[in-house]
C-alpha positions in Angstrom: 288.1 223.9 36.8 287.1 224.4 33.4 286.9 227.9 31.3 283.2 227.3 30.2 280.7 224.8 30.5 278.5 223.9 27.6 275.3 222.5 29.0 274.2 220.5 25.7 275.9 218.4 23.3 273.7 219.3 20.4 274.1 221.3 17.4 275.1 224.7 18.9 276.7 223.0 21.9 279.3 221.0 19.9 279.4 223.3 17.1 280.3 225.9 19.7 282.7 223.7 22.1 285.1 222.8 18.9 285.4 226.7 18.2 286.0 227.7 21.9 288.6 224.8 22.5 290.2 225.5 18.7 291.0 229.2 20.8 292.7 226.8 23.5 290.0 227.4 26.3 289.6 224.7 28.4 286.1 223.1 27.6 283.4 220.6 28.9 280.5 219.9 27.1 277.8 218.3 29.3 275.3 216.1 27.4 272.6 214.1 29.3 271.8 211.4 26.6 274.4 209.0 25.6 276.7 208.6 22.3 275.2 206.5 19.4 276.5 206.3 15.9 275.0 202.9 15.1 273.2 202.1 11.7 269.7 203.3 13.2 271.2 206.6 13.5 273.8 206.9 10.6 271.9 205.9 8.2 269.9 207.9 5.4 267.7 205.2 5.0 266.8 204.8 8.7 265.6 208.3 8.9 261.6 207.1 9.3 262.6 204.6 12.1 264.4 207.3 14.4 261.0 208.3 15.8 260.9 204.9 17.5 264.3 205.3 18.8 264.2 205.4 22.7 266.8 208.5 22.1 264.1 210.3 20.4 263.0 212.0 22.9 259.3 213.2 22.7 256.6 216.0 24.8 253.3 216.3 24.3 251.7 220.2 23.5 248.8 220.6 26.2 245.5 220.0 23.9 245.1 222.6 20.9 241.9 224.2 21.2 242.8 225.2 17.3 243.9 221.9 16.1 241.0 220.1 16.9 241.7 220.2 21.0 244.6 217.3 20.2 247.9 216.9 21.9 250.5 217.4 19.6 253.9 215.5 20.0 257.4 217.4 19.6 260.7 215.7 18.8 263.9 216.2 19.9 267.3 214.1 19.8 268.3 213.1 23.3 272.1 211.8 22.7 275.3 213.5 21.8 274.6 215.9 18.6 271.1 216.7 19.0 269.0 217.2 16.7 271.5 216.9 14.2 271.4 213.1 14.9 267.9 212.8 14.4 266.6 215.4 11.9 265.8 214.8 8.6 269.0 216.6 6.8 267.1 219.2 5.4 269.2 222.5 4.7 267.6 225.8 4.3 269.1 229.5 5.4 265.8 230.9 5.2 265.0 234.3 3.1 267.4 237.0 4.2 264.7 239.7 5.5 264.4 237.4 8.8 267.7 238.4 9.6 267.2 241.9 8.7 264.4 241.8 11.0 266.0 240.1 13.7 268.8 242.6 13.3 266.1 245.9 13.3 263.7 244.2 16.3 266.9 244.2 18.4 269.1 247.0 17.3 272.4 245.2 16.0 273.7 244.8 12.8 275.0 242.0 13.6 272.2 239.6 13.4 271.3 241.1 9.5 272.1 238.9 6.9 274.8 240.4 5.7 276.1 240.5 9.7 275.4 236.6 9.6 276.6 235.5 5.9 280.4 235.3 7.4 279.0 232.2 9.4 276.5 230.9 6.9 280.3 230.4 4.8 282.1 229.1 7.7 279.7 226.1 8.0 279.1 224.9 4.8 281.4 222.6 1.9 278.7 223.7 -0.4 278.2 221.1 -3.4 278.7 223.6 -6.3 282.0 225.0 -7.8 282.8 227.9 -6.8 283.3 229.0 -10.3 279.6 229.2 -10.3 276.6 232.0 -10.1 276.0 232.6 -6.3 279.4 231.3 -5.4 280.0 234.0 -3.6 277.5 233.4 -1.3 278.6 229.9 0.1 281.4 228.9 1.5 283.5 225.6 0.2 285.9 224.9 2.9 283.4 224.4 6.5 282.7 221.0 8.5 279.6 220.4 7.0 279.1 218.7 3.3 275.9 219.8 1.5 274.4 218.3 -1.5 271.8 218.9 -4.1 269.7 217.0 -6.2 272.7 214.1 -6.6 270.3 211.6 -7.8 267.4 211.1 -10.0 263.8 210.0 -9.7 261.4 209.0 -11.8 259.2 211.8 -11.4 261.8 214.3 -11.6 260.8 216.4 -14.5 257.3 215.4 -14.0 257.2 217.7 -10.5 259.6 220.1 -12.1 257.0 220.7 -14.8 254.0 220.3 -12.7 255.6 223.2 -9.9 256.3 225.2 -13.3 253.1 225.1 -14.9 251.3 226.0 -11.5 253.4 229.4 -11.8 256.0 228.8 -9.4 259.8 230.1 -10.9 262.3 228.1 -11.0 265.8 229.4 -9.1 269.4 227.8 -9.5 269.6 227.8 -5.4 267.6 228.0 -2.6 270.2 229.4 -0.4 271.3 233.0 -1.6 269.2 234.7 0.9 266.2 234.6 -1.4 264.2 231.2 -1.8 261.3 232.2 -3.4 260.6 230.4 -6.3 261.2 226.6 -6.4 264.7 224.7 -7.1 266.7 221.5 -5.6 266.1 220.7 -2.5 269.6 221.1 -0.4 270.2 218.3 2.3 273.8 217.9 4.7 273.5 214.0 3.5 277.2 212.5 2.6 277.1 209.6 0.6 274.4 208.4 2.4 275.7 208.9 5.6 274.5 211.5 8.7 277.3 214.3 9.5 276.1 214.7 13.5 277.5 217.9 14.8 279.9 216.2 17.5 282.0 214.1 14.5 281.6 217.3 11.6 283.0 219.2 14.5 286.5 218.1 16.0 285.5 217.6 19.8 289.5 216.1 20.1 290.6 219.3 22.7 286.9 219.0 24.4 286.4 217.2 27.6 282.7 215.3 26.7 280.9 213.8 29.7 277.6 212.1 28.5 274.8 210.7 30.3 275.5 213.6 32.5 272.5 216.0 33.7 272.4 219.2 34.8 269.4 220.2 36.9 270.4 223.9 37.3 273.1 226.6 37.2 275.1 227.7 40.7 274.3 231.2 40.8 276.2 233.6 43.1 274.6 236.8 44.2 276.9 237.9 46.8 277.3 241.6 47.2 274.0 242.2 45.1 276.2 240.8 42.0 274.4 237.7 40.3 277.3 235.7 38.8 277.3 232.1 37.2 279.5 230.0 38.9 278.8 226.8 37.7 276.6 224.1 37.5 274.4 221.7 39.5 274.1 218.0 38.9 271.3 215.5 38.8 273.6 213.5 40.8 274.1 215.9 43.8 277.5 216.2 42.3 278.6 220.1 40.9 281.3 221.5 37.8 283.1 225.2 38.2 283.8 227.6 35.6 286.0 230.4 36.0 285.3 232.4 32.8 281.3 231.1 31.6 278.6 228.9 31.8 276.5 228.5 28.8 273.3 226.8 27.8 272.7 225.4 24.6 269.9 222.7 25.8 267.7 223.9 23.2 264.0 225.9 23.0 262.3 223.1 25.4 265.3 222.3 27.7 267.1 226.0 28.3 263.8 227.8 29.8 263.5 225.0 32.2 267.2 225.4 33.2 266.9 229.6 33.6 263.7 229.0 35.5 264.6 226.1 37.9 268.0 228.7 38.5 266.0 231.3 39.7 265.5 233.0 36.4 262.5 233.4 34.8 259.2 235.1 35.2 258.5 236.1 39.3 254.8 234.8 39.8 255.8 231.4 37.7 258.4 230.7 39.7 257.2 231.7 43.2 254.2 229.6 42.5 256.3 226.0 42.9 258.4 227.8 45.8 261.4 228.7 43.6 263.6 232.1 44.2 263.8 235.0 41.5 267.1 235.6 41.0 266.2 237.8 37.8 262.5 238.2 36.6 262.5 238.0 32.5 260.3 236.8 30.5 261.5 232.9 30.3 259.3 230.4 28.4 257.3 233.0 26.7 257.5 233.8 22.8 257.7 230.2 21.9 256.9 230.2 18.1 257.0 226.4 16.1 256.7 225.8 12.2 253.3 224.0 11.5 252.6 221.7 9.0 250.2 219.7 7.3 250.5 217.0 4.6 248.8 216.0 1.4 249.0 212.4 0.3 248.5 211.9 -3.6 247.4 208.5 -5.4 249.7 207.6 -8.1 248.1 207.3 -11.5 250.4 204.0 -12.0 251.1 202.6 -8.9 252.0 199.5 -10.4 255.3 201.4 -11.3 258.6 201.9 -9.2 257.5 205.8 -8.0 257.7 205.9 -4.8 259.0 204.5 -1.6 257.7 201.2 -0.7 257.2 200.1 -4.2 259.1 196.3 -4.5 261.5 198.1 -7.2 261.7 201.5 -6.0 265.3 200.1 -5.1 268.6 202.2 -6.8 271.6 202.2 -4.6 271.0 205.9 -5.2 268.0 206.5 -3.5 269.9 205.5 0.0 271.8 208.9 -0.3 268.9 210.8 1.0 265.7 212.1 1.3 263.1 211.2 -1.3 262.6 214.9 -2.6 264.2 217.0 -5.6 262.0 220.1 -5.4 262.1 222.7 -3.0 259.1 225.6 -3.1 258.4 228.6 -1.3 256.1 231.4 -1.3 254.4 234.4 0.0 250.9 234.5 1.0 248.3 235.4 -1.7 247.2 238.9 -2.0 249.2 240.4 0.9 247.3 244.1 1.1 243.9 241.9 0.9 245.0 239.9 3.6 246.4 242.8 5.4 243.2 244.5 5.3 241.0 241.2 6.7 242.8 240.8 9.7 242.9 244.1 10.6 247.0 244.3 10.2 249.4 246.9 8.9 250.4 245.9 5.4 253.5 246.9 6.3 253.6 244.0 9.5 257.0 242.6 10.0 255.2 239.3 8.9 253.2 240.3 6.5 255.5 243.0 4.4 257.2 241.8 1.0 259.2 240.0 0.4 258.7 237.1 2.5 258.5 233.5 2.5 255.6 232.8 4.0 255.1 229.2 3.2 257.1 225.7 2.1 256.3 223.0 0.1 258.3 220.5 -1.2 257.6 216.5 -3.6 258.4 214.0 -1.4 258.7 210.5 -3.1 257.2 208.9 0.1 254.0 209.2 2.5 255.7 211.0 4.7 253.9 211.0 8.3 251.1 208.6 7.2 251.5 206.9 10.2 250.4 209.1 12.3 247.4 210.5 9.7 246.1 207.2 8.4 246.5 205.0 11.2 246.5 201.3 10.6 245.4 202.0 7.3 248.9 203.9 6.4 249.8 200.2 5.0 247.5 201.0 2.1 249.5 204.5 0.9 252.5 202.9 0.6 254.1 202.4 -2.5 251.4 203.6 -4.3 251.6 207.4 -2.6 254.0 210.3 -2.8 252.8 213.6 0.0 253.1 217.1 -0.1 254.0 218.8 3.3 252.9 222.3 3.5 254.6 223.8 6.1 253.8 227.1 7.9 257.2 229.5 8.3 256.3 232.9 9.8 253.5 232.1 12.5 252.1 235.4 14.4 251.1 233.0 17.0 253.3 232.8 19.9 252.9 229.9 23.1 254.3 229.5 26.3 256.8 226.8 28.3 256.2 226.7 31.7 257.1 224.2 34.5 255.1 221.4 35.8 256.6 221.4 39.5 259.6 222.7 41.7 261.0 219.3 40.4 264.0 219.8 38.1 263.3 216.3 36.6 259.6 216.7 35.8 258.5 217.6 32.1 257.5 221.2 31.5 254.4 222.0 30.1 254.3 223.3 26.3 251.5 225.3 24.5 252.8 226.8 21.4 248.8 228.2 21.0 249.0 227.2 17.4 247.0 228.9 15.0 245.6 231.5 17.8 246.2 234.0 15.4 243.7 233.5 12.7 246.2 234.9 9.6 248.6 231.8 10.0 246.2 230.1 8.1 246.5 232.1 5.0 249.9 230.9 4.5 248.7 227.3 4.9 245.9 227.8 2.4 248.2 229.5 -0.3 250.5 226.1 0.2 247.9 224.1 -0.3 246.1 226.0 -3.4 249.7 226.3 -4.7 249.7 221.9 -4.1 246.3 221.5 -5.7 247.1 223.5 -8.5 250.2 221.9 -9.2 248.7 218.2 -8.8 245.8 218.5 -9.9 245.1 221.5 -12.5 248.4 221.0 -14.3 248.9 218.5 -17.4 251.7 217.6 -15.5 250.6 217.1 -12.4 247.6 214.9 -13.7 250.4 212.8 -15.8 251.4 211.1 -12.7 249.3 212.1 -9.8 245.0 210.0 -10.0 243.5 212.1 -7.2 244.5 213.4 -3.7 243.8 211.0 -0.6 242.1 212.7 2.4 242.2 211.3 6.0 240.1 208.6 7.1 236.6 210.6 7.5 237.1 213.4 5.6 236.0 214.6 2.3 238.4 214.6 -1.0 239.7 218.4 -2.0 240.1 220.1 -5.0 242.0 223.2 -6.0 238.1 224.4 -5.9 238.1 224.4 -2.1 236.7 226.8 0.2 238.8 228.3 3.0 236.5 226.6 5.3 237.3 223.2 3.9 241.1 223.8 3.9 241.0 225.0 7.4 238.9 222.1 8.6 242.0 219.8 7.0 244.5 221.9 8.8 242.5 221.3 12.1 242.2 217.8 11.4 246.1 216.8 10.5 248.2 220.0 11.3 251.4 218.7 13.6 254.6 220.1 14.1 257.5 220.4 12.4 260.1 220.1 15.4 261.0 223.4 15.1 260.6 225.3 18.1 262.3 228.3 19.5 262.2 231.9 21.2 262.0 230.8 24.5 264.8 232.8 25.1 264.7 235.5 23.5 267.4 237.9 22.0 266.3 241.6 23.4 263.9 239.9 26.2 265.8 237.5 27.7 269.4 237.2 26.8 271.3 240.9 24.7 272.5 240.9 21.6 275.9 239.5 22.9 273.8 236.5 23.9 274.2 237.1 27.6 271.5 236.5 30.0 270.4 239.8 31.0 270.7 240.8 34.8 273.5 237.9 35.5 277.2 238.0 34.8 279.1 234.8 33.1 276.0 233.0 31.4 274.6 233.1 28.2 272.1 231.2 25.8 273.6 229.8 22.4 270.7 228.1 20.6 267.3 228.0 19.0 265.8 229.7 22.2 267.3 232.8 21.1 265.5 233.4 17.8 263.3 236.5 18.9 261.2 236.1 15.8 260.5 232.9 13.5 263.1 232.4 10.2 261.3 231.0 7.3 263.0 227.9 6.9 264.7 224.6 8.5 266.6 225.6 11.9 269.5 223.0 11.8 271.6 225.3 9.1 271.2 229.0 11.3 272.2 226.9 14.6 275.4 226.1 13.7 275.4 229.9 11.9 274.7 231.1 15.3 277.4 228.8 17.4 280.0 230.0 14.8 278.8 233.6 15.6 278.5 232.9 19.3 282.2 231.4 19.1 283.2 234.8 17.4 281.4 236.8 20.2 282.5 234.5 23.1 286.3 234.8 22.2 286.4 238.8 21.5 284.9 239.4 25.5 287.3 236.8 26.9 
């Protein structure tokens, strides 16, 4: 019998597995997908291709009535390490009023920044001295290498200029709990070379069992006392833990296990013939990052710019991702906005200062494929793309099952764009893009015009709302960045137990009550070493 079970090998599982074993608990770690460290997966330069990977394991959104009625895939790594196999790299601890937030919507210090900054440290071999400004806000000594702007591109100063001259300030670093601004973009790239949660981590004391899954938890409710036991197999076989069981299957995989246990919302579950254990709101809340992406037409594409290009070929340029610059902002004219939508100025979303919106340069067409179609061919080389993303979302979806069938898909509508103001935050990215590209001597020094989707009109910084939104309709996907499924004060306390059973608790995105304004991979493993923390003072 083991301590605890991790059901996950992802991010927060593995994270979370080295910490509890480093306290000599006796851990297993459960992972349904198999180990792969090959090339395709290693490899900066192999990022693109990982979409194609079998391992990449990918859902379909029901149809968006807001994004033009289309299905809209999601992405997730289905091997040992998660995510963190598969993501991009990119490395963002989001502005420090989410936490705040976080910390005030649930009533626990905590989960503030400065409750989580401890953790922020404790993961990161930050890639400045620590002799520097800010130093004090990184931490030089964790499992995972960062790096900044260790190369250069041929447009480098021409996007530094061109973000400048559009009226965006520059900022040393992005990740002092206040991003606004622009500056280097941060990535967990070493050398080249992926850092996947289960080799950052030392998983030496951790019994691993891939290619092993879980269909549900084994809950006993003897003596009107529901208490996690352990869990089932998709094999018929079973595992025992004598202290905890704990999920960490992610935002799309964790409500499915709570609800085919018994726990989740009554009428749901009663509706495929399962048992209510606990009725909580399970699979609701589910908030994603939205994005859409602009595609510009270099002025000289006969020159080595971009990705693609025949001599767009430094050794360099394998280290990473094709990007430099890093932007984020609040919507425009927050009280106007306030006042439009018939919200509080003072909205939890909406107050200042947030980061409402990213953008970022990306030497590359990134996502043509799926915009242009057979005619992406014709971008390449000759493109670099703009992807405005969407951080703080108002909307909120739902996960619910498909069938009693623990091995049928669930069915995901994250309702994008239901609430009308998300779109501000995509139209100030993509005024804040135009401007740059376009209305800038800068911008217009390397950038000929803006390419729209097959079928759709050319834009200008002169665009109506209408038009932008149209665009957003027509391209918006998501980010892979999905979470509150299980959320902290609904569904699980602020000691990340579920609420209503004994021995089980939640440790990953699912958790997130609220959306952060940034990439999810760097607060994960902030909230598996906070979890670890947590676990170990109970037990």
């Amino acid at each position: 019998m083991y301590d605890f079970i991790i059901v996950g090998g992802g991010t927060a599982g593995c994270a979370l597995a080295c910490r509890l074993s480093q306290r000599n608990a006796k851990v297993v770690l459960l992972e349904a997908g198999p180990e792969d460290t090959s090339e395709d997966f290693m490899s900066a330069s192999k990022v693109a291709a990982v979409y194609a990977n079998p391992l990449m394991k990918r859902q379909n959104t029901v149809a968006q009535v807001h994004l033009n009625n289309r299905e809209i895939p999601l992405f997730s790594g289905s091997l040992l390490s998660g995510s963190s196999t598969v993501n991009a790299g990119n490395w963002t601890r989001t502005h420090s009023v989410d936490y705040d937030e976080w910390a005030k919507l649930v009533g626990d210090e905590r989960w503030s920044y400065a409750g989580l900054l401890p953790y922020f440290k404790r993961v990161e071999k930050h890639y400045g001295s620590s002799s520097e400004p800010h130093s004090d806000a990184h931490g030089f000594d964790g499992p995972i290498q960062t790096n900044a702007c260790d190369r250069t591109y041929p447009l480098r100063e021409n996007v530094r200029q061109a973000f400048h001259q559009a009226g965006l300030n520059e900022i040393r670093d992005i990740n002092t709990g206040n991003p606004l601004g622009f500056g280097p973009f941060v990535e967990n790239w070493k050398d080249g070379r992926r850092q996947p949660a289960a080799k950052a981590y030392d998983l030496s004391r951790v019994t691993v069992l891939t290619n092993t899954r879980v269909s549900s938890m084994e809950i006993d409710t003897a003596n009107s006392r529901k208490v996690a036991k352990g869990v089932k197999l998709a094999d018929g076989g079973s595992l025992s833990a004598s202290k905890e069981v704990i999920l960490s299957s992610g935002s799309l995989q964790t409500p499915k296990l709570l609800m085919h246990s018994g726990i989740g919302p009554a009428g749901h579950l009663a509706s495929f013939g399962l048992p209510n254990i606990v009725d909580l709101p399970v699979g609701e809340n589910l908030h994603d990052h939205l994005t859409g992406i602009l595609f510009w037409k270099l002025r000289e594409p006969e020159k080595p710019l971009a990705a693609g290009h025949p001599q767009f070929n430094k050794p360099e340029y394998a280290r990473g991702n094709p990007i430099e610059w890093i932007a984020t902002s609040s919507v425009s004219s927050p009280s106007q906005v306030a006042e439009k939508y018939g919200v509080s100025v003072h909205d939890p979303l909406l107050s200042q200062p947030r980061a409402h919106v990213e953008v970022f340069a990306a030497y590359a067409p990134l996502g043509v494929t799926s915009i242009f179609g057979n005619s992406a061919k014709d971008l390449i080389g000759s493109h670099i793309s703009t992807p405005i993303l969407t951080l703080l979302p108002r909307s909120r979806g739902t996960l619910k099952l498909a069938s009693g069938d623990p091995s049928a898909e669930v069915v995901i509508d994250p309702a994008y764009l239901s609430e009308p103001l998300d779109l501000e935050a995509f139209r100030t990215g993509f005024r804040t893009m135009m401007r740059a590209m376009l209305d800038t001597d800068a911008g217009r020094s390397f950038v000929l015009e803006e390419t729209p989707p097959p079928g759709m009109k050319r834009l200008t910084s002169a665009a109506t709302d209408e038009q932008i939104d149209e665009r957003l309709r027509h391209i918006g996907m998501s980010f892979y960045q999905v979470a509150g499924t299980a959320a902290m004060g609904k569904v699980v306390d602020t000691n990340l137990r579920v609420k209503g059973v004994h021995n089980l608790r939640v440790v990953d995105a699912s958790i997130f009550p609220s959306p952060l304004s940034g990439h999810y991979q760097y607060p994960v493993y902030a909230l598996a070493e906070a979890a670890a923390d947590i676990i170990s003072a109970e037990s």
